[in-house]
C-alpha positions in Angstrom: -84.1 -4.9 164.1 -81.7 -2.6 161.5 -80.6 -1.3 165.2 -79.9 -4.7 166.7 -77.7 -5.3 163.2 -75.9 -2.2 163.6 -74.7 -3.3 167.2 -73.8 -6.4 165.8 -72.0 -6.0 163.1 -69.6 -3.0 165.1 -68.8 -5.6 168.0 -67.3 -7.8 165.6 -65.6 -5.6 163.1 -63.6 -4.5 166.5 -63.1 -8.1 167.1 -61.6 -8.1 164.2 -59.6 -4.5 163.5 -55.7 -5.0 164.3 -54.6 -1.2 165.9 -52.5 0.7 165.2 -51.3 4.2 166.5 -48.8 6.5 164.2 -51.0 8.5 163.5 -50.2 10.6 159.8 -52.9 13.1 160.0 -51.2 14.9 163.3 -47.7 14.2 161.8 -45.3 17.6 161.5 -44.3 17.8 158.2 -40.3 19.9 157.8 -39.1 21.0 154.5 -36.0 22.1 152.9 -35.8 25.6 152.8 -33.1 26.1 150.3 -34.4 23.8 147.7 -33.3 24.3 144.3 -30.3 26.6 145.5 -27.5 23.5 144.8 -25.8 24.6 140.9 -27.5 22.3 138.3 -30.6 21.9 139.9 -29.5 19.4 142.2 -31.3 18.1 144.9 -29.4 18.6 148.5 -31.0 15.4 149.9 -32.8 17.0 152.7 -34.3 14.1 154.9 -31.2 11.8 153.3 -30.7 10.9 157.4 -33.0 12.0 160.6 -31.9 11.9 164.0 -34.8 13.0 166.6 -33.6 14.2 169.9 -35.7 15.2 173.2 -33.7 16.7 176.3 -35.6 15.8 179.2 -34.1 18.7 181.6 -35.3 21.3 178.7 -38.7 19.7 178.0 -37.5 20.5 174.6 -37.7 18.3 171.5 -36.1 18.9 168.4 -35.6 17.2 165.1 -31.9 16.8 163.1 -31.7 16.7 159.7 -29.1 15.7 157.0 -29.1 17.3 153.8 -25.3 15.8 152.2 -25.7 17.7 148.7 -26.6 21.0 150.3 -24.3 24.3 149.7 -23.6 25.2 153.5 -24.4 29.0 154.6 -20.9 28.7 156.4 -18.7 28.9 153.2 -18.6 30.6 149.9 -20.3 28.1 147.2 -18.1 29.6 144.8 -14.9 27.9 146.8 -16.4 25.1 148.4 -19.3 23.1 146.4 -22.1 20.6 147.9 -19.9 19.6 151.5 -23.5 18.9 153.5 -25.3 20.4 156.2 -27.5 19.3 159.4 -30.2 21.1 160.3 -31.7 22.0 163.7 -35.6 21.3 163.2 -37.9 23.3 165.8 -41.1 21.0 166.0 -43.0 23.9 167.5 -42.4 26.4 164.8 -41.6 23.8 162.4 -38.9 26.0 161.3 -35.0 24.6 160.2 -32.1 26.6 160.2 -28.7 25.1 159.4 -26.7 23.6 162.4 -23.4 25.0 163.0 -20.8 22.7 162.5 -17.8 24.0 160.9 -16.7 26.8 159.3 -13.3 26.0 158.3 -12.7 26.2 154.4 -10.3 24.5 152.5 -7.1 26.3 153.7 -4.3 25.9 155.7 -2.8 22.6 157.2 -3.6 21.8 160.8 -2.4 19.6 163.4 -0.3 19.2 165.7 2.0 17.0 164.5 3.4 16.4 160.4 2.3 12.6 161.0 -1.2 13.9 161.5 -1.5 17.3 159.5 -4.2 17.4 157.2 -5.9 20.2 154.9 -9.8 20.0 154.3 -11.3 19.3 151.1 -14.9 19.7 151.7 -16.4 19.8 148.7 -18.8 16.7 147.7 -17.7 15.4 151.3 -21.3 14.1 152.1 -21.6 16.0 155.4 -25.0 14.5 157.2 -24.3 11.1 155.0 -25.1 9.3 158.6 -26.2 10.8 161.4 -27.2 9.4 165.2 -28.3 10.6 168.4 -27.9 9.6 172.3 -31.5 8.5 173.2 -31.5 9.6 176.8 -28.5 12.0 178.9 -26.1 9.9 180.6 -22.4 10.8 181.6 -22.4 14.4 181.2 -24.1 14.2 177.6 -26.5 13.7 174.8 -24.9 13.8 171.8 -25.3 14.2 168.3 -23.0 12.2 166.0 -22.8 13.3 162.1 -20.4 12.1 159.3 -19.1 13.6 156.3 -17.6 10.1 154.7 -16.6 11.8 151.6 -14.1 14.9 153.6 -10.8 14.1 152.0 -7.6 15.4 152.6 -5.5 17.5 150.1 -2.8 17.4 152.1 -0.3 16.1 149.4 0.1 17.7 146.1 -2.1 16.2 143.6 -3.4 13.2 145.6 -6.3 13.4 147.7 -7.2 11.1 150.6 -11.0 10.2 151.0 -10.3 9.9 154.8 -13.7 10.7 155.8 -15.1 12.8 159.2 -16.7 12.6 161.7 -18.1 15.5 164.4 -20.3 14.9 167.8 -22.0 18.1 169.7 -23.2 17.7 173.0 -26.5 19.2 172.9 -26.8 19.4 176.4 -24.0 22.0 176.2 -25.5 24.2 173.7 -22.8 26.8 173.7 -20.3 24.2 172.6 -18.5 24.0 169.1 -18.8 20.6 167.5 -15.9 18.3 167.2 -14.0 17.2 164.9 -13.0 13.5 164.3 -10.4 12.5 161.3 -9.1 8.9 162.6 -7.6 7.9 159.2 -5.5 11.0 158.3 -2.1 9.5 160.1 0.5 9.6 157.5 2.5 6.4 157.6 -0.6 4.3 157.2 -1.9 5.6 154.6 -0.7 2.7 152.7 0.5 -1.1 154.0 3.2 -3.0 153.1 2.8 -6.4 152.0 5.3 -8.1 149.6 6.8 -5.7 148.9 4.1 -3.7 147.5 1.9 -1.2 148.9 -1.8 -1.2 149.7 -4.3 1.5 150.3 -4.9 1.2 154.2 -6.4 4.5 155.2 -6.2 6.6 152.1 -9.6 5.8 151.1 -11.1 4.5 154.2 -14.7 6.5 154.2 -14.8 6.5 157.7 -18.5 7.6 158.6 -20.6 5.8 156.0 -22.4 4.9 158.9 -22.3 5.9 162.7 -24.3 4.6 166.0 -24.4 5.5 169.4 -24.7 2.3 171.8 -25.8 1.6 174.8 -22.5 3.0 176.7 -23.1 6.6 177.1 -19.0 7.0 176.7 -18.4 5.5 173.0 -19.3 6.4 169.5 -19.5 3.5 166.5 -18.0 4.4 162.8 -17.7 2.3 160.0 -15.4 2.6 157.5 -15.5 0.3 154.5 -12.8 1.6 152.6 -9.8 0.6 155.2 -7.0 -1.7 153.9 -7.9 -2.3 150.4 -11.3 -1.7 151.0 -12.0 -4.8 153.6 -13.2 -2.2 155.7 -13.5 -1.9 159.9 -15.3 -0.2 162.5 -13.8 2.4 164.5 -14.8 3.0 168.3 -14.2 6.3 170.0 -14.7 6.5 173.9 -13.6 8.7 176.8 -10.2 9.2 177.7 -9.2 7.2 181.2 -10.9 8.9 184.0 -9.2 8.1 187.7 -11.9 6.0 188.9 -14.4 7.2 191.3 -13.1 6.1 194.6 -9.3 8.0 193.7 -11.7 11.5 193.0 -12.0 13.8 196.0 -15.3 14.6 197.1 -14.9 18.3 196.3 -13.7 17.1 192.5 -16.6 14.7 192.0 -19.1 17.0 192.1 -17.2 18.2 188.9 -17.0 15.0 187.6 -18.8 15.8 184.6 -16.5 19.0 184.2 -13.8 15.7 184.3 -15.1 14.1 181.4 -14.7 17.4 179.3 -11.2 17.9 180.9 -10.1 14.3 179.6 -12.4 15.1 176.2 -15.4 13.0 175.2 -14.3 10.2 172.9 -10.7 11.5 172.2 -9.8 7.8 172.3 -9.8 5.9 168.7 -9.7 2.4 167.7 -9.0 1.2 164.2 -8.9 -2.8 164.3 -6.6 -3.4 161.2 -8.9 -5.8 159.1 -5.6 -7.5 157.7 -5.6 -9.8 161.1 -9.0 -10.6 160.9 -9.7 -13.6 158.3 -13.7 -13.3 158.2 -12.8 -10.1 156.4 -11.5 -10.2 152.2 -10.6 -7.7 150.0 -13.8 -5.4 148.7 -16.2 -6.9 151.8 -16.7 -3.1 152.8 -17.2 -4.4 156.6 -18.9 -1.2 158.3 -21.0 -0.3 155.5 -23.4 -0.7 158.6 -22.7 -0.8 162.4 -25.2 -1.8 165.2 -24.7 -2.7 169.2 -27.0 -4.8 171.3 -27.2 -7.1 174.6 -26.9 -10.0 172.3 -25.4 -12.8 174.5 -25.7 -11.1 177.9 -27.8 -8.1 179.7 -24.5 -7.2 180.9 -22.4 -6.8 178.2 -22.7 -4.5 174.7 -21.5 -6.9 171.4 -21.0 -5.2 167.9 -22.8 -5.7 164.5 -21.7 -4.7 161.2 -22.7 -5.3 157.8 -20.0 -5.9 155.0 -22.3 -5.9 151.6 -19.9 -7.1 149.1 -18.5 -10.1 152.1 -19.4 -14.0 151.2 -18.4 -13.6 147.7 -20.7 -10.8 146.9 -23.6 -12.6 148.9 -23.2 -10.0 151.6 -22.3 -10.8 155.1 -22.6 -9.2 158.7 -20.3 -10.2 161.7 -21.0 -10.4 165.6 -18.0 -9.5 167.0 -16.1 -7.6 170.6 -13.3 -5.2 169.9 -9.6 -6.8 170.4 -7.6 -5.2 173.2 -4.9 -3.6 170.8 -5.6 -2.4 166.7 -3.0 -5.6 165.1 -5.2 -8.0 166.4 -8.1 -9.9 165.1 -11.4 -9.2 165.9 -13.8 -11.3 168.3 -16.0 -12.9 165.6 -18.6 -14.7 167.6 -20.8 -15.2 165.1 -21.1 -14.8 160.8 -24.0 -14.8 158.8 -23.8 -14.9 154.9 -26.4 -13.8 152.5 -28.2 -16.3 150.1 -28.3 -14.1 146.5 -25.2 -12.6 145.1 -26.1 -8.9 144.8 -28.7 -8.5 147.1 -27.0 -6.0 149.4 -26.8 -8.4 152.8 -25.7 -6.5 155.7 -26.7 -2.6 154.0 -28.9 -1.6 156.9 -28.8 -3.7 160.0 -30.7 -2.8 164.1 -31.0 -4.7 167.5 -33.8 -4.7 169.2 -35.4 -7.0 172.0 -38.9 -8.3 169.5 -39.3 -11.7 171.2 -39.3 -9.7 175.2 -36.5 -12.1 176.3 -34.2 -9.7 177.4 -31.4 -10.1 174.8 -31.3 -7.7 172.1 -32.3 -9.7 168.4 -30.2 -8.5 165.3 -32.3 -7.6 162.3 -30.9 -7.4 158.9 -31.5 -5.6 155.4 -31.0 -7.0 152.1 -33.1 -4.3 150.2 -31.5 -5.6 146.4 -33.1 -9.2 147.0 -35.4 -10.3 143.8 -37.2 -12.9 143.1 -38.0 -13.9 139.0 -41.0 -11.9 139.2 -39.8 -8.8 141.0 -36.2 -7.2 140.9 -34.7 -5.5 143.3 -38.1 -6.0 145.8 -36.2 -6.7 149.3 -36.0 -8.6 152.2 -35.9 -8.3 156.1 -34.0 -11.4 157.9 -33.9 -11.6 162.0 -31.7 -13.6 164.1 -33.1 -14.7 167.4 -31.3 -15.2 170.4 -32.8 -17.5 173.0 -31.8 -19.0 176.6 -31.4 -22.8 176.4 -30.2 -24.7 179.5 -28.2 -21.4 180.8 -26.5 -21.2 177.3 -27.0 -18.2 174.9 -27.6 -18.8 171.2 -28.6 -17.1 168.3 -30.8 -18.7 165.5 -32.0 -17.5 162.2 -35.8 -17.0 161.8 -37.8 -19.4 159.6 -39.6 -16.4 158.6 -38.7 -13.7 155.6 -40.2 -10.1 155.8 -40.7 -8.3 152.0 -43.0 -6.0 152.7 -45.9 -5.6 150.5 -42.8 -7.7 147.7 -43.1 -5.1 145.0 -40.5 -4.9 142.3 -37.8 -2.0 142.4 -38.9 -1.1 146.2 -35.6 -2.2 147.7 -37.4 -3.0 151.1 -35.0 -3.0 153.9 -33.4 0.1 152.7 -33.3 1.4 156.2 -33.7 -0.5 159.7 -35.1 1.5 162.7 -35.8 0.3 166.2 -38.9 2.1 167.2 -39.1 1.0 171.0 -42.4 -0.4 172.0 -44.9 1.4 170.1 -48.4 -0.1 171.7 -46.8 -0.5 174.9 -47.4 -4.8 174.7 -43.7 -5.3 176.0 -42.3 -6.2 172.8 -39.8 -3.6 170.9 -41.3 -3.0 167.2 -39.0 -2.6 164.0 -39.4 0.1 161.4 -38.5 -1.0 157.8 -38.0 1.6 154.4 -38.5 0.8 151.1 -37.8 4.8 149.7 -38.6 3.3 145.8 -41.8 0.7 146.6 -43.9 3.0 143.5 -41.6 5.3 142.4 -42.3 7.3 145.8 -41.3 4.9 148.8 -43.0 3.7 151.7 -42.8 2.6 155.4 -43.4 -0.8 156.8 -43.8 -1.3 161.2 -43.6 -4.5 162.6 -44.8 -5.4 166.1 -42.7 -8.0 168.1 -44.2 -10.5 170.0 -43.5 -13.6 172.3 -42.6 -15.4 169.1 -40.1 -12.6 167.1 -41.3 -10.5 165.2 -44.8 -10.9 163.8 -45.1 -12.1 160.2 -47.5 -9.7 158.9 -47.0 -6.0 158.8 -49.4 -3.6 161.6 -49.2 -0.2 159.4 -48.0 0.5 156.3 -47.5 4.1 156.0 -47.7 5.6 152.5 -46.8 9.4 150.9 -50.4 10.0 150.1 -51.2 9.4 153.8 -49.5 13.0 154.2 -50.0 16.3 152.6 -47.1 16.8 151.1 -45.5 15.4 148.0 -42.7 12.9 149.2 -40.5 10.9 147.2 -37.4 8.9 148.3 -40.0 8.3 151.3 -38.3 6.1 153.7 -34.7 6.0 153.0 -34.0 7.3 156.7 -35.9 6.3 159.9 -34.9 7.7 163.6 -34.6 6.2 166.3 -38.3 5.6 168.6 -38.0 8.8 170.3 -41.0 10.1 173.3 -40.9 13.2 172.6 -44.9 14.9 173.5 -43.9 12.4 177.1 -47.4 10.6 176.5 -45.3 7.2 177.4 -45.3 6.0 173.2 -42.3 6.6 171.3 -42.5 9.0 168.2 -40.7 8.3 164.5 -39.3 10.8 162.3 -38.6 9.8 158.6 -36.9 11.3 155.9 -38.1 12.0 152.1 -34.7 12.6 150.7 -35.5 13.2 147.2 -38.5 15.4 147.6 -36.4 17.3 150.5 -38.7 16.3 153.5 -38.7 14.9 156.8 -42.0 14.0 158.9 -42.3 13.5 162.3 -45.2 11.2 163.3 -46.6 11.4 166.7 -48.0 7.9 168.3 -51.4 7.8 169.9 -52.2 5.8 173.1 -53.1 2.4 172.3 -57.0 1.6 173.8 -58.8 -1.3 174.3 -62.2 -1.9 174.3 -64.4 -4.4 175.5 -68.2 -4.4 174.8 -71.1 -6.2 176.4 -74.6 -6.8 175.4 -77.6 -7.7 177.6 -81.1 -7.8 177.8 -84.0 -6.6 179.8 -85.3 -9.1 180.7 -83.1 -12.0 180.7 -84.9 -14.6 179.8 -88.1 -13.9 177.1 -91.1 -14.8 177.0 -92.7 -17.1 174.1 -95.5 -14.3 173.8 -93.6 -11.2 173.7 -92.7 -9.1 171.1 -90.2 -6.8 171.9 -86.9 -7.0 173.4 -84.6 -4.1 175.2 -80.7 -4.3 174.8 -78.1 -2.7 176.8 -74.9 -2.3 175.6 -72.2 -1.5 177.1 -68.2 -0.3 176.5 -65.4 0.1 178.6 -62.0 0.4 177.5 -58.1 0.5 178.9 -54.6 0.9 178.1 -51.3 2.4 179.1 -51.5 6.1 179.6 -55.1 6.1 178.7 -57.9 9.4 179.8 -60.1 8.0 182.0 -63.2 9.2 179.8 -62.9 9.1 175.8 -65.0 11.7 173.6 -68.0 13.8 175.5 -70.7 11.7 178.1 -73.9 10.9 176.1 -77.3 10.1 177.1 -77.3 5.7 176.6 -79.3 4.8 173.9 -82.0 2.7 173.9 -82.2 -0.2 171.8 -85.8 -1.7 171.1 -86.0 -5.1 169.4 -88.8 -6.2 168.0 -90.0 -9.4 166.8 
C-alpha cells in the first residue's frame, strides 16, 4: 500500500511542478582577474555589461565582458586612470584576458580636418559602460559594439567635451583593429544658437550610454542623452552606399563582402537634432536606452528609446523611424509616459515577440518604482501589439511585473530578451534586480499566447552559485545557443563582486505517466492487486532514452 502512495503522490506532484531549465549547478562562473589593482581600492566593475557571442563557422563561443573602472594593460595607470576595458572570456578554459581595443593615450590631435580634430581624454571614460553583440553573421560580419560614454575631448585648452565613444570589431575578422566612433566631436556644433545665446548641443552629449545592434545586419544604435541641452537623441551608424547588386560584376561580387570593408562598416552617422522634435524637452535624456523591433510590420525595423527624466520626471519612451535628414523631427508613432515621478520609466527597455504574433512587443523598466511599503522595489510594464481588422496597434498590458516586490531591489534594472527558452514558441524576458537583498537577483518570464505570463518561471539567486556575487543582475546578454543543443544560453554580470556567469539551458522534457492494473476489473474476493506503471516522455531536442534501462518494478497492492 505505502508503494501504491508513493506512485501516487509522484504522478501528481509532476502534475503539478512548473519547469524550468537554466540550470545554475553547470553554469561557468568568470572572474575578474585584476581585482583590487584600480588605486583606492576601487572596484573595476567587472560584469558591469555582458555580451555572449557564438561564431557558427568557428564552432567557437566566447563571452565579452565590460569592466568600466578597470586600469587598462594598454596604457600607463600613472598617465591615464580607470578609462575601462572589455574582456575576451574563453568558456573552455574559463580564462579572460583584456580585449584589445585601443592603445592610443592621451596625446596628440588627430583628424583629418580642424572641424573634426579631437585629442583623447580617457581617463574615467567608462570604456565597456554598454556593450552589444550581432546575434548571428550576416553581411560580411558579427560584430561587437562597446562604448566608452564618458571619453571626452581635451581638445581646447581648459574645457573638456564629454563627447563620448564608441568602437565595433568584427569578430569574424579576428586580425582586425577595432574602430573608432566619435560622432559628436564636430566643432561648430558643439554649441547651438538660440536667441541669441548659446546652448550645449554636442559638448556633453555621452553618446554610448547605451548601444544595440538590430535586426539589420548593416546599422549600429547609440544613445546619447546629453545632446542639445541634454534632451538627448539616438545616433544610427550604417554602411556606406554600396552600388547595388545588379550594377556589381560578377567577378566583383564574389568580393562583395571585401565591398563592404572598402566602403567601411557603419562609417555613415546620423544625429537627429532633438531641437525639431517636440516630444523631446530639456533634461528628458532620450537614449538613456535604445531598442529595435518588428513592432508594426514583419517587414520593417521601428526604434525604441527610453528618456528617464521625459513626462515631467515621470519617465517616458518613444516609438519612432529615423527622419531622412538630421534638422528634422523624428517619426514619433507612439509615446508612453510613466505614472510616478522618479521611478526611472524608460531606464532599461527590450522587444521581443511574448504573445507568438509575429510583431515584436516592447518591454519596459522602471526599476526606482515604490510603493508606501517598499522604496525603490521596481516594476516591469509591456506593450502589446495586436492585428485587428488588418490594422496594427499597440496596447498597454493590464498586468504589472515586480518581481518578488522587495524594497531597495530596483527590479527592472536590466531588460534581456532570452529567445525561447523551453522551446513553446513564445520568446521569454529576462529581468535584474542587482540590489533585491543587498546581493541582486534574476527574474525569467515565459511568454505565452496571452503576453507574457504573470507569475515568474525561475528566479535565480547568488546562493544558487558558488561564488559570492553582489550587484548580481545589473547586466543580462542576449539568449545566445552557444553548446548548439537548440536552447538559448544567458550570461549575467555581478558587477560589484567582479563576476559574470554563464548559464547553460537544459532540454525541456515532458512526461506522461500511466497506471494500470493486472487484471482490469477485480474481483470482490481478492486481495491483491498488480500495477503497472508506465512513463514516456518528449520534447525538442530530447535523447531518445533518459538515465540507464532498469528492470520494471513490480507493484503489489494488497487489500
Amino acid at each position: 500500500m505505502k508503494a501504491m502512495q508513493s506512485v501516487i503522490v509522484a504522478l501528481v506532484l509532476a502534475s503539478l511542478t512548473s519547469a524550468f531549465n537554466l540550470e545554475p549547478r553547470e553554469s561557468i562562473i568568470l572572474s575578474d582577474t585584476a581585482r583590487g589593482q584600480v588605486p583606492g581600492g576601487r572596484e573595476s566593475y567587472f560584469g558591469f555589461s555582458v555580451a555572449l557571442h557564438y561564431l557558427a563557422r568557428e564552432n567557437e563561443a566566447w563571452l565579452a565582458v565590460g569592466a568600466p573602472r578597470a586600469n587598462s594593460s594598454y596604457y600607463n595607470p600613472d598617465h591615464i586612470t580607470e578609462p575601462g576595458a572589455i574582456y575576451k572570456c574563453n568558456l573552455r578554459s574559463q580564462e579572460c584576458e583584456e580585449l584589445f581595443i585601443d592603445d592610443e593615450g592621451n596625446t596628440g590631435a588627430r583628424a583629418p580636418s580642424s572641424e573634426f580634430r579631437y585629442m583623447d581624454l580617457k581617463n574615467g571614460g567608462w570604456l565597456g559602460g554598454a556593450l552589444d553583440s550581432q546575434p548571428t553573421y550576416q553581411a560580411g560580419r558579427q560584430s561587437l559594439g562597446v562604448c566608452a560614454p564618458r571619453w571626452k575631448n581635451q581638445l581646447y585648452q581648459g574645457t573638456y567635451l564629454m563627447n563620448g565613444a564608441c568602437y565595433w570589431l568584427n569578430s569574424s575578422l579576428p586580425n582586425e583593429p577595432a574602430h573608432k566612433k566619435l560622432p559628436l566631436i564636430q566643432f561648430s556644433k558643439q554649441t547651438f544658437p538660440i536667441g541669441g545665446r548659446r546652448l550645449f548641443f554636442y559638448s556633453h552629449g555621452g553618446a554610448g550610454l547605451s548601444v544595440h545592434f538590430s535586426d539589420n545586419p548593416t546599422e549600429m544604435i547609440v544613445g546619447a542623452p546629453g545632446v542639445f541641452n541634454w534632451q538627448g537623441t539616438v545616433i544610427r551608424f550604417k554602411d556606406a552606399g554600396l552600388p547595388p547588386i545588379g550594377e556589381i560584376s560578377r567577378r566583383r561580387r564574389r568580393r562583395r563582402q571585401t565591398l563592404v570593408s572598402e566602403h567601411q562598416m557603419f562609417s555613415s552617422q546620423f544625429v537627429p537634432n532633438p531641437y525639431y522634435t517636440s516630444s523631446i524637452k530639456d533634461f528628458d535624456l532620450l537614449g538613456y536606452s535604445v531598442t529595435s523591433g518588428h513592432f508594426l510590420s514583419p517587414d520593417e525595423i521601428h526604434y525604441a528609446a527610453g528618456a528617464t527624466r521625459g513626462g515631467n520626471s515621470l519617465g517616458k519612451v518613444l516609438l519612432f523611424s529615423f527622419p531622412p535628414v538630421e534638422e528634422m523631427r523624428l517619426y514619433v508613432i507612439y509615446e508612453w509616459v510613466g505614472t510616478q515621478i522618479g521611478e526611472n520609466f524608460g531606464a532599461s527597455l527590450v522587444s521581443a515577440d511574448v504573445n507568438g504574433d509575429g510583431l515584436s512587443d516592447l518591454v519596459v523598466g522602471a526599476p526606482m518604482f515604490f510603493t508606501a511599503d517598499a522604496s525603490d522595489m521596481g516594476k516591469v510594464v509591456v506593450y502589446e501589439t495586436s492585428v485587428q481588422q488588418g490594422e496594427t496597434t499597440i496596447e498597454k498590458s493590464e498586468r504589472r511585473y515586480h518581481g518578488s516586490a522587495k524594497a531597495g531591489a530596483r527590479f527592472g534594472t536590466t531588460l534581456a530578451a532570452c529567445g525561447d527558452l523551453n522551446q513553446d514558441g513564445f520568446q521569454d524576458i529576462a529581468v535584474g534586480a542587482p540590489w533585491e537583498d543587498g546581493h541582486g537577483a534574476v527574474y525569467i518570464y515565459l511568454g505565452s499566447p496571452q503576453g507574457l505570463r504573470s507569475r515568474f518561471s525561475q528566479h535565480l539567486l547568488p546562493q544558487d552559485f558558488s561564488a559570492p556575487f553582489s550587484g548580481f543582475g545589473m547586466s543580462i546578454s542576449r539568449g545566445i545557443d552557444i553548446d548548439q543543443n537548440g536552447y538559448p544560453d544567458l550570461a549575467i554580470g555581478s558587477f560589484l563582486s567582479g563576476h559574470a556567469v554563464v548559464l547553460r539551458s537544459r532540454p525541456v522534457v515532458d512526461v506522461r505517466a500511466t497506471v494500470s492494473s493486472r487484471p482490469t476489473s477485480v474481483a470482490l474476493n481478492a486481495t491483491s492487486l498488480q500495477l503497472v506503471v508506465c512513463f514516456d516522455h518528449s520534447g525538442y531536442n530530447v535523447p531518445s532514452q533518459i538515465g540507464e534501462m532498469e528492470e520494471p518494478e513490480e507493484f503489489i497492492v494488497w487489500f
